[in-house]
C-alpha positions, -999 to 999 in steps of 0.1 A, spaced: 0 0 0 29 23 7 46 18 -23 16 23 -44 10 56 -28 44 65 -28 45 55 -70 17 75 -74 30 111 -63 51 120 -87 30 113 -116 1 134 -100 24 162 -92 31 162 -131 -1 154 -138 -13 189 -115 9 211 -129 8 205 -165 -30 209 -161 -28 243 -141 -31 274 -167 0 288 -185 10 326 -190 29 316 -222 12 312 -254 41 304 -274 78 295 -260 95 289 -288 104 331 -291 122 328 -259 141 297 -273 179 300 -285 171 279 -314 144 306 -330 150 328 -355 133 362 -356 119 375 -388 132 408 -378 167 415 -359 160 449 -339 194 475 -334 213 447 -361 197 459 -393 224 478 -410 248 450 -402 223 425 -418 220 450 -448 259 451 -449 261 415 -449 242 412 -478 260 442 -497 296 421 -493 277 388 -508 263 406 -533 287 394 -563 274 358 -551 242 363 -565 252 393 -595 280 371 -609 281 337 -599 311 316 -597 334 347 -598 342 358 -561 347 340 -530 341 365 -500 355 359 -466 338 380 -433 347 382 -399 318 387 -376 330 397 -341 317 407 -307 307 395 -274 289 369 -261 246 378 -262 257 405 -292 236 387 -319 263 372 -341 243 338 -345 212 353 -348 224 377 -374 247 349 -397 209 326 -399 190 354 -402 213 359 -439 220 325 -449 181 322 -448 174 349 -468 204 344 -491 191 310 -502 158 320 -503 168 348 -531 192 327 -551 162 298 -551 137 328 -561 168 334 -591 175 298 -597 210 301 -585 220 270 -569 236 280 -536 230 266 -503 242 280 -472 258 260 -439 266 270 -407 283 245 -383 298 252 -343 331 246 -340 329 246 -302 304 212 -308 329 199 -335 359 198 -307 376 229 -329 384 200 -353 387 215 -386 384 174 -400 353 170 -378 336 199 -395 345 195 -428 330 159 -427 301 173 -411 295 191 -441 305 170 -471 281 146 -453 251 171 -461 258 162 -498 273 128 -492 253 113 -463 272 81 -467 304 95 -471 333 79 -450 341 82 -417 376 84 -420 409 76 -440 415 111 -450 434 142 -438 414 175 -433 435 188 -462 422 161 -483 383 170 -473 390 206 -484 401 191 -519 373 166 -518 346 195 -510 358 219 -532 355 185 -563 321 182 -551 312 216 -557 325 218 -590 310 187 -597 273 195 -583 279 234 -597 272 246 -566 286 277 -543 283 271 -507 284 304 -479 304 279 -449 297 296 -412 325 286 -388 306 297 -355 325 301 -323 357 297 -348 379 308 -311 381 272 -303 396 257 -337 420 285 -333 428 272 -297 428 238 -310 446 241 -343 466 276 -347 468 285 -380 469 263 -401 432 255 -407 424 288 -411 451 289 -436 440 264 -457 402 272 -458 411 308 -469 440 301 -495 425 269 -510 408 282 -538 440 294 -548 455 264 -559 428 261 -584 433 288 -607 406 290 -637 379 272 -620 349 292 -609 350 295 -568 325 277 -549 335 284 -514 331 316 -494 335 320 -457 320 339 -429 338 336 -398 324 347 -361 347 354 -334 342 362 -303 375 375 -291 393 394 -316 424 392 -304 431 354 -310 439 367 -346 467 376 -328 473 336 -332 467 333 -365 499 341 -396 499 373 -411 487 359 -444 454 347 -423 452 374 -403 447 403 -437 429 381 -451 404 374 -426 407 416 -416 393 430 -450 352 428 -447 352 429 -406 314 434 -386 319 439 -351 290 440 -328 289 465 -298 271 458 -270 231 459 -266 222 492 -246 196 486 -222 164 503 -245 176 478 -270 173 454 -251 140 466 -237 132 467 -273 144 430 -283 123 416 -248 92 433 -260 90 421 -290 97 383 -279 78 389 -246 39 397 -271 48 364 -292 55 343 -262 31 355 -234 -3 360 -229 -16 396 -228 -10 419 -200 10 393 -181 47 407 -181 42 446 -169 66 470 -188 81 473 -152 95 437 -152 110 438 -188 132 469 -177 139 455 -149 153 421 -171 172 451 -192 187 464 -165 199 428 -155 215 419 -186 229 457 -197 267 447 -180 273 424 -206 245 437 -230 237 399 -233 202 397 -252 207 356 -245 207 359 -212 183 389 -209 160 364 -231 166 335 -211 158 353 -176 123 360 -194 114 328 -199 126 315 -169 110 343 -150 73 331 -166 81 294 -157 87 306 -117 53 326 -123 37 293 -136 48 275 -109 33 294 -85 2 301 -101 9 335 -110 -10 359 -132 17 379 -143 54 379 -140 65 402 -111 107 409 -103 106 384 -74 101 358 -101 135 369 -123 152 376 -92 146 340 -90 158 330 -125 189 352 -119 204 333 -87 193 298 -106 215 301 -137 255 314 -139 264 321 -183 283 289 -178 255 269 -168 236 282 -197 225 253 -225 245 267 -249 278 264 -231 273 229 -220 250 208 -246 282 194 -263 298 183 -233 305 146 -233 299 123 -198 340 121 -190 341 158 -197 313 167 -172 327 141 -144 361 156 -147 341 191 -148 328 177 -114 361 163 -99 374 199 -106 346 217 -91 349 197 -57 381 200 -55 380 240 -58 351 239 -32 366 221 -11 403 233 -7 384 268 -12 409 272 -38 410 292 -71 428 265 -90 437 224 -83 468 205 -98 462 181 -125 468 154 -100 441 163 -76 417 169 -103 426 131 -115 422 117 -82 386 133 -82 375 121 -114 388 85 -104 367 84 -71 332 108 -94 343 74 -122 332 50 -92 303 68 -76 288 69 -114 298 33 -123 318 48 -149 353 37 -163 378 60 -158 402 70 -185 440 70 -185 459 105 -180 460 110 -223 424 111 -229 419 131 -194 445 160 -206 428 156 -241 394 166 -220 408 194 -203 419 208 -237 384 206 -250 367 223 -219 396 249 -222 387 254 -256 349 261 -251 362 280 -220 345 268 -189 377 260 -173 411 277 -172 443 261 -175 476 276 -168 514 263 -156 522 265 -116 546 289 -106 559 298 -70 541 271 -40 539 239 -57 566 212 -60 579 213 -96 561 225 -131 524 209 -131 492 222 -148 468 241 -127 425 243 -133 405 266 -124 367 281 -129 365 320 -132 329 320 -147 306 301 -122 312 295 -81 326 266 -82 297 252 -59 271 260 -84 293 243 -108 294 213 -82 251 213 -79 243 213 -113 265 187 -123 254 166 -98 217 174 -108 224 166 -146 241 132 -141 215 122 -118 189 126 -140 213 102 -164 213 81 -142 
């Protein structure tokens, strides 16, 4: 009898709160995956876009542009890049040109500049192989492709920081010089890249680096009435009428305006109306962002952590503990492999050997949750030291734990 009651809770607790009544009427504005029709304080940038792709569509076959889209995180650089490529095929299909537009993560493709080209010779090619071939040899094997299928492709690298961290130069090189080693064929390949930091062209040769700096879009900040303006506009598609107060969308503003982060102003919104719906709320009042605010840290965010892998999030976990425990600002290598041996065991896991751990490490340096950097004065000999500058590493700690206990 006990465990039939007990059974029965949670599905009744569901089952009562997915029957209550919803302030939303549509979530899917105040998701990261949707794209507006209209891009509010980015509309000069959109119509610059378009002006440097202009020969793409005037004169087929006979430029290759390159663009360098930078700015902070939250500064619309996604958002902006889909916005074009979906207008940009929709004109050449309008014109019958035969152009198709990709944009691929690096962060999510390990900053492997093999990974992502196979990711994309596999949208023609879905069968095509898995491996036996440099990423050199892709670039000629795309580039055949396209003169084969007589079609121009406009390639987004996204979050392109992380194949410079993993890669230097040389990828960068290739993508942008390629097209040079095959002189009197029409070019099918042109590039827009986003960074995020600018100055990790610093890393890059000075052949990339000109190349890369000639049609350059940088992306200030959101004021806070842009911001206002951008939550308003989401806030009538996704929520009922009259149920988030002018009040409570400056307030959001004023939240987000340090980093002028429209993500994270748009993700307190929605989570904001989900504490309102769990209470019951009619409207969504401050307490209820205030709310939202203390449960997420940027690094938390889905965006920052959908591509993590399990070993990568235990060893995220080890390193957290560690830090929270020693109330330290960074661990030793060693301690942090200790940890991930004993968060291995607790999650029945098998724990890899010191290679593939420092290869992890590399990855979350790259998407740049963790820090990494060589000991100096207070520790025995050279060793590698972790650390966690965007998140306390407690919070870091809790939401690990909550996410691999729903795995589990």
């Amino acid at each position: 009898m006990i465990e039939k009651t007990s059974l029965s809770i949670p599905s009744e607790i569901v089952r009562d709160a997915l029957s209550k009544p919803t302030i939303f009427k549509d979530e899917g504005p105040l998701s990261l995956e949707w794209l507006p029709t209209r891009l509010p304080h980015r509309e000069n940038q959109l119509r610059f876009l378009a002006e440097l792709f202009r020969s793409v569509i005037d004169k087929p076959g006979t430029t290759s542009p390159k663009v360098l889209i930078t700015g902070d995180i939250g500064t619309g650089k996604t958002v902006l890049t889909q916005r074009f490529g979906t207008d940009i095929q929709r004109t050449a299909k309008t014109l019958k040109l035969n152009l198709a537009y990709i944009q691929v993560n690096c962060r999510e493709y390990r900053g492997s500049l093999f990974m992502i080209l196979k990711r994309v010779l596999q949208t023609f090619t879905p069968q095509f192989p898995q491996r036996g071939f440099s990423s050199e040899e892709l670039l000629h094997i795309l580039l055949d492709q396209l003169e084969d299928k007589k079609l121009h492709i406009i390639l987004t690298l996204d979050e392109v920081d992380s194949l410079i961290k993993a890669e230097g130069s040389t990828s960068l090189y290739n993508l942008t010089r390629i097209q040079e080693e095959r002189p009197g064929r029409p070019v099918r390949l042109s590039l827009i890249i986003i960074l995020r930091e600018l100055k990790n062209l610093e890393d890059l040769d000075r052949s990339t680096q000109s190349t890369l700096q000639r049609n350059i879009i940088r992306l200030d900040h959101y004021t806070t009435p842009q911001l206002e303006n951008i939550l308003r506009e989401r806030s009538e598609l996704a929520f009922k009428e009259a149920t988030v107060p002018e009040e409570v969308l400056n307030f959001v503003a004023d939240m987000a305006t340090p980093g002028g982060d429209a993500r994270y102003a748009i993700e307190l919104l929605w989570r904001g109306g989900k504490y309102a719906d769990t209470e019951g709320a009619r409207e969504v009042k401050p307490d209820h962002i205030r709310a939202a605010a203390n449960s997420v840290y940027p690094v938390l965010r889905t965006e920052y952590s959908q591509h993590l892998n399990l070993h990568e999030k235990l060893i995220l976990l080890a390193l957290a503990r560690v830090l929270e425990r020693n109330n330290a600002t960074y661990a030793t290598m060693g301690d942090v492999e200790i940890a991930y041996r004993m968060a291995c065991e607790e999650h029945k896991e098998t724990y890899r050997a010191h290679t593939q751990v420092w290869k992890y490490v590399q990855n979350l340096n790259a998407t740049g949750i963790l820090s990494t950097q060589l000991s100096t004065t207070g520790f025995r000999g050279k060793t590698t030291l972790l650390g966690i500058s965007s998140a306390p590493a407690s919070a870091i700690r809790r939401w690990l734990e909550s996410t691999l206990s729903v795995r589990a």
